[in-house]
C-alpha positions, -999 to +999 in steps of 0.1 A: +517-657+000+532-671+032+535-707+023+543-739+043+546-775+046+538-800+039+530-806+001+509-836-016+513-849-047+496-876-070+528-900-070+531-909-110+533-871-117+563-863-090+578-890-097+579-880-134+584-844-123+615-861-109+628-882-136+629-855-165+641-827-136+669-848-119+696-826-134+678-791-126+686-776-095+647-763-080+639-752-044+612-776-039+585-802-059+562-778-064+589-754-083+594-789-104+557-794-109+553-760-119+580-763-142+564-784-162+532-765-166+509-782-134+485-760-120+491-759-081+462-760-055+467-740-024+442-752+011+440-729+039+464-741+066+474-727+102+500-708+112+508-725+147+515-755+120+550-744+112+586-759+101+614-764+128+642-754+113+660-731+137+667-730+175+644-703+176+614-723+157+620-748+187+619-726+215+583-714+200+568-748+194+582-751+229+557-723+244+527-737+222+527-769+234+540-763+269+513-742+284+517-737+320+484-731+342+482-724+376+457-715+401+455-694+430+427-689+457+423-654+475+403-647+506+395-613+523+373-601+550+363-569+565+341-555+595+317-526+586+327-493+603+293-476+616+308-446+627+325-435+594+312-413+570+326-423+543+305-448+519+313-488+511+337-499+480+331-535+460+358-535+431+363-503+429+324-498+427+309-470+457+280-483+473+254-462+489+260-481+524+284-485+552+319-485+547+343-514+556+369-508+584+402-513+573+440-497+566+435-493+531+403-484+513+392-520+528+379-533+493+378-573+502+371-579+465+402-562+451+421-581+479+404-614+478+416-611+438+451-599+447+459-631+466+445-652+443+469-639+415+497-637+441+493-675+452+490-685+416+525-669+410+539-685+439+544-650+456+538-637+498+502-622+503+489-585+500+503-579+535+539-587+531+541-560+502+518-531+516+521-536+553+485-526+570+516-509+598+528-486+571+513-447+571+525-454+536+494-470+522+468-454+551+439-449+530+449-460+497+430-467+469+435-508+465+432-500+421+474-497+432+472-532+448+454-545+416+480-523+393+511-539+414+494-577+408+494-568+369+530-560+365+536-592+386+522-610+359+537-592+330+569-599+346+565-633+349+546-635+317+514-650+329+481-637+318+444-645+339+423-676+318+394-667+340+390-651+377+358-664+397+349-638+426+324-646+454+311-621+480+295-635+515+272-609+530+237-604+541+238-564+528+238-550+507+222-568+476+255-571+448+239-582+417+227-549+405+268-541+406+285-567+392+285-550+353+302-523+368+328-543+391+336-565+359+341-536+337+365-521+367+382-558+368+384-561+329+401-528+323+426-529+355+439-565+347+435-567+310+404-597+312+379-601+288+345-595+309+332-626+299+358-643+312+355-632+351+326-643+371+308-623+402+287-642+424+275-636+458+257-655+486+246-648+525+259-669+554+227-681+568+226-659+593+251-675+615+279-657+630+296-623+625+289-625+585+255-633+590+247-609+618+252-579+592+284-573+609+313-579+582+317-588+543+344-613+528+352-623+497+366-648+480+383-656+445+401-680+423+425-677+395+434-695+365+467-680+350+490-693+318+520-679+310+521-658+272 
């Protein structure tokens, strides 16, 4: 067994424990107790309640009740391209519909999430680290975006509480997509599914968003370092 402090004890019987044991060197009063033929009674206990002894033992109770959360808030948005072939992408999800016109694979969830984690860690946006002017990342698959957030966090040693994600469109419908975006989320940044959120709304009508014209997205971050 992995025992710990503290011990309790019915005062007459340590302190008689004591009195015949005073000369007999024992590592504890239980080892005295037991000496004298008491039965010992073990209750359940915790393992976060542990002794400081060392530096180390410090440093860990330190982190325990220390946390540090943060929050950051990411914001994307995207015209759709009516000219292009290719087919729209929420989260890494394809959707039978037009695609959005951007540098990269134009994915405003993955890049409204990005930010979010990058504000939260006090770093630059998306753009600062993959440049829409750089042939480098023409076309790219934003699941490297997502990758390069995760090792920003492992670095730092932060891990995501809970991420809440909202698209703004008029088309198409999400809902029938959000399993499959939070299954995509869940196994890129190491989140339980239940703890992300996907929630969508239209914008009335009014403006560009509401004319059909463009999608954003929007998400916020709770992080606490590990």
């Amino acid at each position: 067994m992995h025992i710990q402090t503290p011990q309790g004890f019915k005062y007459n019987k340590i302190l008689k424990a004591h009195s015949i044991c005073k000369n007999k060197n024992s590592k504890d009063d239980t080892s005295l107790l037991t000496s004298m033929g008491s039965r010992i009674k073990f209750i359940k206990g915790e393992k976060i309640n542990f002794k400081i002894t060392y530096k180390e033992d410090f440093e860990i109770f330190q982190k325990l009740i220390k946390k540090d959360y943060r929050h950051g808030i990411g914001y994307d948005i995207h015209r759709f391209d009516y000219n292009s072939k290719k087919i729209l992408k929420l989260c890494g999800v394809k959707i039978n519909y037009f695609p959005l016109l951007g540098h990269s694979d134009a994915d405003v969830g993955y890049h409204a999430i990005c930010d979010s984690i990058l504000g939260a860690l006090s770093l630059r946006d998306i753009g600062y680290y993959f440049n829409n002017k750089n042939n480098k990342w023409k076309n790219m698959n934003s699941e490297l975006i997502i990758k390069f957030c995760k090792k920003q966090l492992d670095v730092k040693e932060y891990e995501i509480v809970n991420l809440d994600i909202n698209f703004i469109c008029e088309n198409p419908k999400i809902n029938k997509y959000v399993v499959k975006m939070k299954s995509n989320i869940s196994r890129l940044l190491n989140v339980d599914k239940t703890n992300i959120a996907i929630k969508a709304t239209t914008n009335e009508k009014v403006g560009f968003i509401g004319k059909g014209e463009a999608i954003a997205a929007e998400s916020i971050v709770q992080i606490k370092n590990v």
